[in-house]
C-alpha positions in Angstrom: 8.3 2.9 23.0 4.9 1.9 21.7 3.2 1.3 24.5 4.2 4.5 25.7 3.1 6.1 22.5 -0.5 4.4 22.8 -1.7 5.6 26.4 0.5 9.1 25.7 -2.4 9.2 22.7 -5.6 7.7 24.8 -4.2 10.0 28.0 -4.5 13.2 25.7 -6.7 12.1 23.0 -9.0 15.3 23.8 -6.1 17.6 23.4 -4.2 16.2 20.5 -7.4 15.8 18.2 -8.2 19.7 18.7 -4.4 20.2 17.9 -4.7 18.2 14.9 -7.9 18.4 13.1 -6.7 21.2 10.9 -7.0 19.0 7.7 -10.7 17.4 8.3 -11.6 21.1 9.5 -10.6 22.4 6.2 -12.3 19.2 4.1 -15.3 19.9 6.0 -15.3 24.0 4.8 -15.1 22.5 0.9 -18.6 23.0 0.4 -19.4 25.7 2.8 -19.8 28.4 -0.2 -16.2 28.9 -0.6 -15.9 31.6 -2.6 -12.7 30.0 -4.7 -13.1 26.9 -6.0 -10.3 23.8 -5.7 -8.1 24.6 -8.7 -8.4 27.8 -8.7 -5.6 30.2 -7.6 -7.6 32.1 -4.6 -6.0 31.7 -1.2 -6.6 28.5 1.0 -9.7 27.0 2.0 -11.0 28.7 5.6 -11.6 26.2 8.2 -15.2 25.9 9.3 -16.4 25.3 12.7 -14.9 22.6 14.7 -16.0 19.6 14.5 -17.9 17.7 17.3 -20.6 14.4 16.8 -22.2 13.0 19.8 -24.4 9.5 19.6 -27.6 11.1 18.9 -26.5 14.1 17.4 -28.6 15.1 13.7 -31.9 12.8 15.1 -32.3 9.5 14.7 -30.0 6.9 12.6 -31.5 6.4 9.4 -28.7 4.4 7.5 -29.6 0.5 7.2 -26.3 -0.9 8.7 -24.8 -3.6 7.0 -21.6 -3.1 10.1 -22.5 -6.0 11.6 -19.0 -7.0 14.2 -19.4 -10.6 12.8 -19.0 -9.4 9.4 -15.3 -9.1 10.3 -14.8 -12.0 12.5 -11.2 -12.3 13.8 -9.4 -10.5 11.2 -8.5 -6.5 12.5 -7.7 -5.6 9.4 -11.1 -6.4 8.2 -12.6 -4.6 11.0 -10.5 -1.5 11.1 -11.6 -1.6 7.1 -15.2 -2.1 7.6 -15.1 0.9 10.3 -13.0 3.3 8.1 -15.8 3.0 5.3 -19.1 3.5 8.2 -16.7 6.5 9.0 -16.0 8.3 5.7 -18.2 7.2 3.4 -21.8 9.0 3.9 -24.4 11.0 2.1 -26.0 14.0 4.3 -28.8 14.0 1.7 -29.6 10.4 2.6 -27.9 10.1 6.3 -27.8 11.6 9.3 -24.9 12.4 11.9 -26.4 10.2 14.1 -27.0 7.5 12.4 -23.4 7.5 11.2 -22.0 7.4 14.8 -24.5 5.0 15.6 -23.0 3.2 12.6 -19.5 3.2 13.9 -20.4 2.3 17.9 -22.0 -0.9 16.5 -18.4 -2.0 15.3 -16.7 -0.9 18.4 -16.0 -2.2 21.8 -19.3 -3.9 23.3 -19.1 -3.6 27.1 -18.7 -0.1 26.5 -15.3 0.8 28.3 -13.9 2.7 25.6 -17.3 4.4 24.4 -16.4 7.8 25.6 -13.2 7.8 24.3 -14.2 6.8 20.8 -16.7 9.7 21.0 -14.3 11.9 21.7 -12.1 10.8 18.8 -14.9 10.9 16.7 -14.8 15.2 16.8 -12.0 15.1 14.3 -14.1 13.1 11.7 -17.2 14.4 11.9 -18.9 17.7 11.5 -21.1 19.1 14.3 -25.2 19.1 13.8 -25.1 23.0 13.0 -22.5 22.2 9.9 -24.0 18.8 9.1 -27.2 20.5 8.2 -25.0 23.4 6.1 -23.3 20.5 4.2 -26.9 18.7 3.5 -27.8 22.1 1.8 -25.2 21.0 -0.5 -25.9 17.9 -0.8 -22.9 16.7 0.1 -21.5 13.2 -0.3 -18.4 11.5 1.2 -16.6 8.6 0.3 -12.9 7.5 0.9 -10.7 4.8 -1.3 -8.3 3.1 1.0 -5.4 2.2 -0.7 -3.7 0.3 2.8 -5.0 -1.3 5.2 -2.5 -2.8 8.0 -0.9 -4.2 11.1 2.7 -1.8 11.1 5.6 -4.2 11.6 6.6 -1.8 14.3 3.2 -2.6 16.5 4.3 -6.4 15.6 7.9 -6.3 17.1 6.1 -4.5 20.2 3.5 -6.7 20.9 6.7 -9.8 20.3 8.7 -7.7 22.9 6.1 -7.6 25.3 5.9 -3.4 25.0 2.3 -3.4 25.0 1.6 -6.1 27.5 -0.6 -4.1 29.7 -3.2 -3.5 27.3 -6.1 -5.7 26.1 -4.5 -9.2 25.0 -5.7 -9.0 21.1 -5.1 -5.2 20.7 -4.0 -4.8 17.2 -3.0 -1.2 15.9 -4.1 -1.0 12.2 -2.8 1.6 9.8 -5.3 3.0 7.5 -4.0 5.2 4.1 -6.5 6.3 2.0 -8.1 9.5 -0.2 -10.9 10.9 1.2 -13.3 12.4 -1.7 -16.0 14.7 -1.4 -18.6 16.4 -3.6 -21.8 18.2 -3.9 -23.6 21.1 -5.6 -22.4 25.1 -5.1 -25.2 27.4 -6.6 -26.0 25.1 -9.0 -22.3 24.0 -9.7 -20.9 20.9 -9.1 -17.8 20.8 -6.7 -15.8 18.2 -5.1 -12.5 17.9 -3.6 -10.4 15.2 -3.0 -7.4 15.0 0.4 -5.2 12.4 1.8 -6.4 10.6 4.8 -4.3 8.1 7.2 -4.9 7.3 10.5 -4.2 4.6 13.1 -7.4 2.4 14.6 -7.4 0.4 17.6 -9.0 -2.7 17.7 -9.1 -5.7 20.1 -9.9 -9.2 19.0 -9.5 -12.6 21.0 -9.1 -13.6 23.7 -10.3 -10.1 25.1 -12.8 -10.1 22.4 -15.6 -12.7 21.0 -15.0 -10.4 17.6 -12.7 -7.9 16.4 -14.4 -4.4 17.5 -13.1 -0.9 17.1 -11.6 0.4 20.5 -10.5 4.2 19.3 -9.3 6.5 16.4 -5.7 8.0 16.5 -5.2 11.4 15.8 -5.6 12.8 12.3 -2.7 12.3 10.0 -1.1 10.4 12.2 0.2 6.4 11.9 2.5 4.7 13.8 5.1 3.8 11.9 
């Protein structure tokens, strides 16, 4: 059932995510000086270290946020959007790791509950401060295009059946589809690469909520269908 299938996910969110950040592993080896370029025939990209981001990792934020919660209001979709682009889309020429998780706890939950979690989903999306700064030395760049952005029908009928009745009244579970892109310069060459991306946000709205804010990440590759 799907409240079942949300706390099984928040329960074991540590030891699904280091099960299933295979893909974003890979992504984040693209411009590690891979000695076979995409499109070419050589075997598959190695995966890189794991990933892990903390909220002051990389020094301090230097991104001017434009995430401000109001900015989504009482629309989840609009907030799980506005998250999914603080999330992908950065520059590590421009950026900083911190500043991007700073970026993403100012759209998430405010009294702090679900901080922790969050930062622990965060690990599968974002590089560590050791392979940050190897990126920058590529000047790398990230951006995603999301092609869907949603409430599943299936979280719908749940929350209409009462199957998610003990979580936070206004919990929405939005379905994000996208294609993550990412580029940046290989002695003197430039490379990019482009992957898939889905995942399933969390986010709790009225009456739990003033504004919609981002509670946690599912697991890469993941949506509830």
């Amino acid at each position: 059932m799907i409240g079942a299938w949300l706390r099984e996910r928040w329960r074991f969110v540590v030891v699904l995510l280091a099960a299933g950040a295979v893909i974003f592993v890979v992504v984040l080896h693209l411009l590690a000086g891979d000695p076979h370029p995409v499109g070419s025939s050589g075997p598959a990209l190695q995966a890189g270290p794991r990933p892990v981001a903390s909220a002051t990792a990389g020094g301090a934020p230097s991104r001017i946020s434009n995430a401000s919660p109001a900015a989504s209001g009482s629309d989840p979709v609009a907030t799980a959007r506005r998250a999914a682009l603080i999330l992908f889309d950065w520059d590590t020429t421009t950026d900083t790791l911190g500043s991007v998780t700073t970026e993403v706890l100012a759209v998430a939950d405010p009294t702090g509950e679900q901080t922790p979690g969050l930062l622990a989903d965060l690990t599968a999306y974002l590089p560590d401060p050791a392979w940050w700064e190897r990126l920058r030395e590529y000047e790398t760049r990230q951006r995603v295009d999301l092609d869907t952005v949603e409430v599943p029908a299936a979280w719908t009928r749940a929350v209409a059946t009462g199957q998610v009745a003990d979580l936070l009244p206004g919990t929405y579970a939005v379905n994000v589809v996208g294609t993550l892109h990412r580029s940046g310069v290989v002695a003197g060459r430039p490379e990019s690469f482009a992957h898939p991306v889905e995942l399933t946000m969390f986010v709790a709205c009225e009456p739990a909520l003033d504004e919609c804010r981002l509670l946690r990440l599912g697991v890469p590759g993941t949506v509830l269908e």
